[in-house]
C-alpha positions as CSV (number, residue, x, y, z in Angstrom):
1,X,-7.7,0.7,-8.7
2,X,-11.1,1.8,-10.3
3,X,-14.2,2.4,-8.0
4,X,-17.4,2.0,-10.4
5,X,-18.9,5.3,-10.6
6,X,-22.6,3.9,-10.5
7,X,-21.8,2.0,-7.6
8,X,-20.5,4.3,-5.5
9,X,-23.2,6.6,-6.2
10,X,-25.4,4.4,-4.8
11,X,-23.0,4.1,-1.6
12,X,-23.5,7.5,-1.4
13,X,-26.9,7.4,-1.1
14,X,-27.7,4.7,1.3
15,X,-25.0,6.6,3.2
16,X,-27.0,9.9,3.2
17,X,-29.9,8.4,4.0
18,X,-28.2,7.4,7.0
19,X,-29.1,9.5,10.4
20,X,-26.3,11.5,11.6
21,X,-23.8,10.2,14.6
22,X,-21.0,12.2,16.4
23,X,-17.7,11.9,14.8
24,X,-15.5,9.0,16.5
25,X,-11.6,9.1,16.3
26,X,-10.7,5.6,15.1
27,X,-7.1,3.9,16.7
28,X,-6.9,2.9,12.8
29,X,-7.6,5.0,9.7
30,X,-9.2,3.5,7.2
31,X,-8.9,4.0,3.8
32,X,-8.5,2.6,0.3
33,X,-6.3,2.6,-2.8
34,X,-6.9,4.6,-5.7
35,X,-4.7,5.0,-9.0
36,X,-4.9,8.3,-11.0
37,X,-5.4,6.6,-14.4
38,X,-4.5,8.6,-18.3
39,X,-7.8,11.1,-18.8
40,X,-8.3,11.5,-15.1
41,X,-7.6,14.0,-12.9
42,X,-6.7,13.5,-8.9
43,X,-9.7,15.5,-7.9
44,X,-11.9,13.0,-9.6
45,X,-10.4,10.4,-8.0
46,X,-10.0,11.9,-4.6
47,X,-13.4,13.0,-4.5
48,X,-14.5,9.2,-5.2
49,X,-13.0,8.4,-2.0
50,X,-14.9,11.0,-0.2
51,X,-18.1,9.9,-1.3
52,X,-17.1,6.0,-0.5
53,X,-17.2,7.5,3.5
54,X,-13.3,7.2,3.6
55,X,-10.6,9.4,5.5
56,X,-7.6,8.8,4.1
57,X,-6.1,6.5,1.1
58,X,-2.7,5.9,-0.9
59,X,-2.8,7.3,-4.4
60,X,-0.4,6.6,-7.5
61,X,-0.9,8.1,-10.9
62,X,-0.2,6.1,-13.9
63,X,1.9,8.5,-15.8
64,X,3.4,10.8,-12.6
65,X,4.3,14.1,-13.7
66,X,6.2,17.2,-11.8
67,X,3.1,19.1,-12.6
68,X,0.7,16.5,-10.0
69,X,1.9,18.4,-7.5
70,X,-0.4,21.3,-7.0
71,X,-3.4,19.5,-8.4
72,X,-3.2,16.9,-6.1
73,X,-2.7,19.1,-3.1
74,X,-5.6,21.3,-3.7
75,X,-7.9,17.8,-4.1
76,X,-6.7,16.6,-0.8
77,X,-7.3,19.8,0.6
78,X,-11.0,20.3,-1.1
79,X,-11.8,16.9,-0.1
80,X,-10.6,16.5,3.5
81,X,-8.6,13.6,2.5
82,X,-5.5,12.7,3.9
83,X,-3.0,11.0,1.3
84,X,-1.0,8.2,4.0
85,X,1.8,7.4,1.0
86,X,2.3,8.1,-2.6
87,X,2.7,5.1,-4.8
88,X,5.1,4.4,-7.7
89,X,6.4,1.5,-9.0
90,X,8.3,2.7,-12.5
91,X,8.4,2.5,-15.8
92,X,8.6,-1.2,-17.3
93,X,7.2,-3.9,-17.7
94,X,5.7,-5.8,-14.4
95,X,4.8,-9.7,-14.0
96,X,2.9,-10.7,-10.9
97,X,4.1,-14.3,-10.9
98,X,7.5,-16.6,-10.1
99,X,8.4,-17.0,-13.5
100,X,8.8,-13.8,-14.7
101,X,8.3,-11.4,-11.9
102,X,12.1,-12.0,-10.3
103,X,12.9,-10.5,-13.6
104,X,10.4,-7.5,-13.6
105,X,9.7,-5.9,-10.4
106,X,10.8,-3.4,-8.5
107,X,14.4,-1.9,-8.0
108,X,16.2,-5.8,-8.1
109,X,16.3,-6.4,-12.4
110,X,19.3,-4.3,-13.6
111,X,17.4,-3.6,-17.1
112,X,14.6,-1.2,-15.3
113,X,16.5,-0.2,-12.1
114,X,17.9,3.1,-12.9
115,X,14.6,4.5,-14.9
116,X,12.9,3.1,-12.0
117,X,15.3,4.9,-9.1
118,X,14.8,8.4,-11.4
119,X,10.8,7.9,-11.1
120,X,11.2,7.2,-7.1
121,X,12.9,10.7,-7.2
122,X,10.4,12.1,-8.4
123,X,7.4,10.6,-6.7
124,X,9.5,12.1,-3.7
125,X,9.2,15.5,-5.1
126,X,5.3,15.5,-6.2
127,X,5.2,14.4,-2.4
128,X,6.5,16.7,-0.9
129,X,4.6,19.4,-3.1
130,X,1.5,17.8,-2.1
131,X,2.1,17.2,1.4
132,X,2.4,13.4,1.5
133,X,4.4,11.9,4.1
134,X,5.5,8.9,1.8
135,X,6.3,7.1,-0.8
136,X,5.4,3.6,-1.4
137,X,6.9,0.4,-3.6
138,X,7.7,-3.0,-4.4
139,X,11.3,-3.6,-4.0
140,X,11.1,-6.9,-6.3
141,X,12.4,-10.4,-5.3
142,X,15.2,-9.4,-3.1
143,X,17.8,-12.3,-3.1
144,X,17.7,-14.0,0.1
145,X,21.2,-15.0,-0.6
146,X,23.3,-12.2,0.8
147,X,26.4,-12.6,-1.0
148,X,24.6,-12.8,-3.9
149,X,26.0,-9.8,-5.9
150,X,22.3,-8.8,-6.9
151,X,21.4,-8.4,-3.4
152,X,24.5,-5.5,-3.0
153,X,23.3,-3.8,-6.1
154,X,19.6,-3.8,-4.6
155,X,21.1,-2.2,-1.2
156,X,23.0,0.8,-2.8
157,X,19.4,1.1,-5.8
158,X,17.4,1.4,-2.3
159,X,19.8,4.2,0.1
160,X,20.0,6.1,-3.1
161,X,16.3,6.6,-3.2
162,X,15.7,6.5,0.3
163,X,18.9,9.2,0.7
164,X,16.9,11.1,-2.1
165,X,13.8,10.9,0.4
166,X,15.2,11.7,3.6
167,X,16.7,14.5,1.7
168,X,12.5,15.6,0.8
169,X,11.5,15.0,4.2
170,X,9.3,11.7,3.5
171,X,9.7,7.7,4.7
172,X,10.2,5.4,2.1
173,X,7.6,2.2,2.8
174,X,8.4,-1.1,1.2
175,X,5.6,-3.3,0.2
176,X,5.4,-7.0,1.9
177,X,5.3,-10.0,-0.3
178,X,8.0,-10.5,-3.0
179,X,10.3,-11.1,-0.3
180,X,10.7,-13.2,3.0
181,X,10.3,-10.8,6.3
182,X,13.6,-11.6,7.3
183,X,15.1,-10.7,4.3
184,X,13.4,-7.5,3.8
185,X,14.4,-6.6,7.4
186,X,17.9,-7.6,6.3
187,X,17.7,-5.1,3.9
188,X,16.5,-2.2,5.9
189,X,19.2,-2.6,8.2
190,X,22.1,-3.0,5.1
191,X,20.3,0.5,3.4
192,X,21.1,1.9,7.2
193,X,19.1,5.3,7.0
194,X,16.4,6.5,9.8
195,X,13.5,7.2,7.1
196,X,12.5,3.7,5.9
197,X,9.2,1.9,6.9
198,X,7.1,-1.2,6.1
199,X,3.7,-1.4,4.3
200,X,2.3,-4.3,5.4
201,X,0.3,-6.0,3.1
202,X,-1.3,-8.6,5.2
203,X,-2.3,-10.8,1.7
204,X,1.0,-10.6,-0.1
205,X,2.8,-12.6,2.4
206,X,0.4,-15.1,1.9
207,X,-0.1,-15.0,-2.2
208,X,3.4,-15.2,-2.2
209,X,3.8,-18.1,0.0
210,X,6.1,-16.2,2.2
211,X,4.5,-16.3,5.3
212,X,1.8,-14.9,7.3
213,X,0.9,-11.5,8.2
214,X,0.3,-12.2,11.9
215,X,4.3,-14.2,12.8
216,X,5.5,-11.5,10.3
217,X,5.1,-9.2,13.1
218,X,7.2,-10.9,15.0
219,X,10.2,-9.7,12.3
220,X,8.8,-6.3,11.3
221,X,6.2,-4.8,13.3
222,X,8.1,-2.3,15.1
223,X,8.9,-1.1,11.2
224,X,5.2,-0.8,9.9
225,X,3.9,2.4,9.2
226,X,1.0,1.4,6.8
227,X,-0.9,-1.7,5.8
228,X,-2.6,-2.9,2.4
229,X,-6.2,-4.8,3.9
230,X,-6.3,-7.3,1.3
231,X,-7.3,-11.2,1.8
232,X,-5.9,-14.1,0.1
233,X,-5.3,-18.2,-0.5
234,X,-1.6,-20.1,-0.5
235,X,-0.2,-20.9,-4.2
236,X,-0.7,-24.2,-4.9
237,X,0.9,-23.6,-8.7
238,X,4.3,-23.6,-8.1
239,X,4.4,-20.6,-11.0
240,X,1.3,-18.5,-10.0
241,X,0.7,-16.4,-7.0
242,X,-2.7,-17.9,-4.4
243,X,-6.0,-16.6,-5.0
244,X,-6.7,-12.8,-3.6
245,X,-10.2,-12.9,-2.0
246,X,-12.6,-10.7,-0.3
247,X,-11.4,-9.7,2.8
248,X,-12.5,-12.4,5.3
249,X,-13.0,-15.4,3.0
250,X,-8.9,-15.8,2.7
251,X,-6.6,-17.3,5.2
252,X,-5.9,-13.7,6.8
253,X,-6.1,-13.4,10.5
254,X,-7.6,-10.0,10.9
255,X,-8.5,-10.1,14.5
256,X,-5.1,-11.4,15.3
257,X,-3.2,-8.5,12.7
258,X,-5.5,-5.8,14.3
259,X,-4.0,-7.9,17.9
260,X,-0.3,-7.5,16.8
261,X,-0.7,-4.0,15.9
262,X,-2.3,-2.6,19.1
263,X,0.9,-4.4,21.3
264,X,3.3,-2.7,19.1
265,X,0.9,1.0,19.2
266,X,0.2,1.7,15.9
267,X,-2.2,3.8,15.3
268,X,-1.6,4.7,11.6
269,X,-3.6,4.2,8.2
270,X,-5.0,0.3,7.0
271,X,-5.3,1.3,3.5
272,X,-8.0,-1.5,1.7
273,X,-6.9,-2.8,-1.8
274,X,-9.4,-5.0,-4.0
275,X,-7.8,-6.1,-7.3
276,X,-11.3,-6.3,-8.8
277,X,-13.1,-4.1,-11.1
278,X,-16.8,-2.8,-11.5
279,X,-19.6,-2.9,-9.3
280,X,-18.0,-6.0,-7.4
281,X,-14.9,-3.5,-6.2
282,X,-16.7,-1.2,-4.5
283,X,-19.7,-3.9,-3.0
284,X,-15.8,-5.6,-1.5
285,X,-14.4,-2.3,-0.3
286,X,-18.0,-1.5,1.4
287,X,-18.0,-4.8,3.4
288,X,-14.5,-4.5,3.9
289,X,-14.8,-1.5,5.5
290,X,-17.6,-2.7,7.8
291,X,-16.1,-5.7,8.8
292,X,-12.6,-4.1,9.7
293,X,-14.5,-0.9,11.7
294,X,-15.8,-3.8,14.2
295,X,-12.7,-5.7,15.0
296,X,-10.6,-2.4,15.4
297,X,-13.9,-1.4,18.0
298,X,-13.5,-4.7,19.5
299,X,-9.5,-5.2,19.7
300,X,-8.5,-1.6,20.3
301,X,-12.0,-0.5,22.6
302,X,-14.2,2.1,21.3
């Protein structure tokens, strides 16, 4: 994710401009998701979520390194900004559709799975250098068949990393939407170990044509640990995911995620993800943010 640098100086302004009011500890942590992209560095980006008025976020890196480590550390640290999960989805080529993504994504396509189990390693390393308490992927199209011999190799790809994690200290958080909620469930259980955790992306399920974010918790709740704020339409093309949309003009229930999450006490991170670029991103991510501040108020009490 890229936030326009003209726009969010802008942000920054009106936000200065602003009069000053006593800090508030929000139920729900908001923050947003930022890539570190080839000729960046993590302070840049870090310090781009500062200035958008944000606590926390989920940061990946396009090319992860050993060496992110320290960097990234000291730009959290600099910035006040608390990193809620590192993301990594490994090397490869990736297809966000239904022709081409059961063969691409995630730990499920043989070709990519064991380059792709090495780099989960190592996101586990670079966070626990930096202090992250996660890591966070897509898993791929996990067969919902069970005796489907793909879905045994998926279960042994997925303890091995989460083995390797638990051995770090840090969760491993699976990504909603390739996947039915049952199933992924089905496969938490099958991997067995006490360090695994959802990311709910409350649009995925829906893009997907999965589900819905709000019976969803009826499967998973107790397992999420993070959520992706993103909004969204049903497929209608049998080979292309719906329509993401700005958050509120999709067919995500907010009021009645935010509902579902206070009955099952979470009080974690809501990370918001626009798949836009330019000035529209950040203009999204602003009114995101303001829409989503009012219905935790109103659901969880101020």
């Amino acid at each position: 994710m890229r936030i326009n640098r003209r726009a969010l100086l802008q942000a920054a302004a009106v936000g200065a401009a602003l009069p000053a009011r006593a800090a508030v500890q929000s139920p729900i942590r908001l923050g947003i998701v930022v890539w570190v992209r080839k000729g960046e560095t993590a302070d840049a980006v870090v310090g781009r979520v500062k200035k958008l008025g944000f606590p926390t976020c989920q940061i990946g890196f396009e090319d992860l390194k050993p060496r992110d480590a320290v960097p990234l550390k000291a730009a959290l640290q600099a910035h006040g900004v608390e990193a809620t999960a590192l993301l990594e989805l490994g090397p490869g080529r990736m297809v966000w559709d239904f022709r081409d993504g059961p063969l691409t994504i995630g730990l499920v396509p043989r070709a990519t799975r064991r380059a792709r189990i090495d780099v989960m390693k190592l996101a586990a390393d670079v966070a626990s250098g930096a202090g992250i308490p996660a890591i966070h992927t897509h898993c791929g199209f996990i067969p919902e068949n069970l005796n489907d011999p793909v879905y045994a190799e998926t279960v042994a790809a997925v303890k091995e990393v989460a083995v390797y994690c638990a051995s770090k200290g840090r969760t491993l958080l699976f990504e909603t939407g390739q996947e039915s909620p049952i199933t992924l469930l089905r496969l938490m259980r099958d991997v067995g170990t006490k360090n695994l955790g959802v990311n709910l992306d409350t649009a995925n399920l829906i893009l997907y044509g999965k589900g819905n974010p709000v019976d969803a918790m009826d499967v998973i709740g107790k397992y999420v640990k993070g959520l992706h704020a993103k909004d969204g339409r049903f497929p209608t093309d049998p080979w292309t995911l719906g329509e993401e949309t700005p958050i509120g003009q999709g067919k995500v229930d907010f009021r009645g995620v935010i509902r579902r999450l206070k009955e099952v006490q979470f009080h974690g991170a809501m990370t918001i993800e626009r798949e836009v670029e330019g000035d529209q991103q950040t203009k999204d991510i602003l009114a995101s943010k303001a829409y989503l501040e009012k219905l935790i108020v109103e659901v969880y009490g101020s």
